[in-house]
N, C-alpha and C positions, 0 to 999 in steps of 0.2 A: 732314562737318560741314554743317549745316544752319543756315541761318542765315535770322532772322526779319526780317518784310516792316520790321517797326520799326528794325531793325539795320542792313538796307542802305539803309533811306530817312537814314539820321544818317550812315552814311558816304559818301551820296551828297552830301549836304547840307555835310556837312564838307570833301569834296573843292574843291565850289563855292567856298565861303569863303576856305579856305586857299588855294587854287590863284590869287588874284591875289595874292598878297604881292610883292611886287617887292624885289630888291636893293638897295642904294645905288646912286649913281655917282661916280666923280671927275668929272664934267662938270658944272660951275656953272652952263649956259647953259641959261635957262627955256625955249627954242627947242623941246627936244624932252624934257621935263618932260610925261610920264603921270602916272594914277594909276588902280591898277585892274586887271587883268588886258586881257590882248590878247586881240582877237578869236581869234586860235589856241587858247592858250587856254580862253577857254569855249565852243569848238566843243570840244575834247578832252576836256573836262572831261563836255560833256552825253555824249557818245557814251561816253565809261570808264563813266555813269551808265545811261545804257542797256542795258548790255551786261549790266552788274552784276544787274541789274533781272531782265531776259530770262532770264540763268541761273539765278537764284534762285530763279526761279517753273517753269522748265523741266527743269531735272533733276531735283527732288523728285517732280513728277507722274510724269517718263518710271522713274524708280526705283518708284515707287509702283504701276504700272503691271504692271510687270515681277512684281513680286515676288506678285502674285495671280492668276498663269497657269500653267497646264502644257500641258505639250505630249505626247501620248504615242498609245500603243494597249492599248484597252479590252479585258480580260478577265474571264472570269466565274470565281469560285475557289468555293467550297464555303462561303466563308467573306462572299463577295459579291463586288459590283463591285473589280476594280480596276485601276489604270492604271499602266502601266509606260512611263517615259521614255527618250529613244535612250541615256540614259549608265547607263539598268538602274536607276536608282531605282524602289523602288514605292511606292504610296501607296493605303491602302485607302480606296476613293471612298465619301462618306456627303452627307447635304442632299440637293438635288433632279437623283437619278439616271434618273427614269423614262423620261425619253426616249434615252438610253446604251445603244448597242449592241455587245453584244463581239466584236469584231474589226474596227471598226474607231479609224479613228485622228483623235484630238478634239482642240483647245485649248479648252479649261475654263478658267474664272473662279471663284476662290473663294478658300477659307483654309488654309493649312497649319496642320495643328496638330502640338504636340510629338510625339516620336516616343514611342510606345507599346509600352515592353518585355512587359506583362502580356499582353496579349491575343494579335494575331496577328504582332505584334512587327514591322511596319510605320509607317510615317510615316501620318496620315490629313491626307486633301483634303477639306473639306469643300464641295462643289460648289454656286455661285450659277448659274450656267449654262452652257450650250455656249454656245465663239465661232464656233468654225468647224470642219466636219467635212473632212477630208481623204482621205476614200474608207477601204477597207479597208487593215488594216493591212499592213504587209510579209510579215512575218515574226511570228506567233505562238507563241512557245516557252512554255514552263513556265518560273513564277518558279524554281523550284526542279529541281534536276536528278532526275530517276526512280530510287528505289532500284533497284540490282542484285541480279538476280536470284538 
């Protein structure tokens, strides 16, 4: 769930308000007669407000982050570039490959697109840039096992 800057600023803002309502007392004596929340209080109340604040704006980015990277090792197919991740996903690499070398091992920035039954019947990436090169890859295998002979 995702919630907007407008949405936590009103339940922060709501917390503040409500948060001094005081109970009654059975005590008549105006001696120790408040009104208003305690300092406890609206220390508790700014910090719940901050926190609130902090994750709202931090796990969207850190989600958003994530979700435009891969991690893998580059190879060359007949068909073009493309990147296979440690859990065997592959994704045919399209946008700007020119500097992509096969065999070794890239985090890329860019877009998943839907998976693609028609064509080479992979997932495509479409690639905004390298983040960081990891040297050559491990292990080079074919996406596909070798027909027998």
């Amino acid at each position: 769930m995702r919630l907007r800057p407008a949405t936590v600023i009103t339940l922060a803002l709501t917390l503040i308000i409500c948060g001094g309502a005081t109970s009654g007392s059975c005590n008549n004596s105006n001696d120790n007669f408040s009104v208003g929340p305690s300092k406890g209080e609206v220390v508790g109340v700014a910090v719940a407000a901050v926190a609130v604040v902090a994750v709202a704006i931090i796990v969207p980015v850190e989600i958003s982050k994530s979700h435009h990277t891969l991690k893998g090792c580059i190879f060359s197919t007949p068909a073009g570039l493309e990147l296979r991740t440690t859990d065997n996903n592959t994704y045919a690499l399209s946008g700007t490959t020119a500097g992509l070398a096969p065999g070794s091992t890239l985090r890329l920035h860019g877009d998943k697109q839907k998976h693609d039954k028609s064509a080479t019947g992979d997932q495509v990436f479409v690639v905004q840039k390298m983040q960081k090169n990891y040297g050559p890859c491990q292990a080079l295998a074919p996406a596909q096992p070798a027909p027998a002979p």
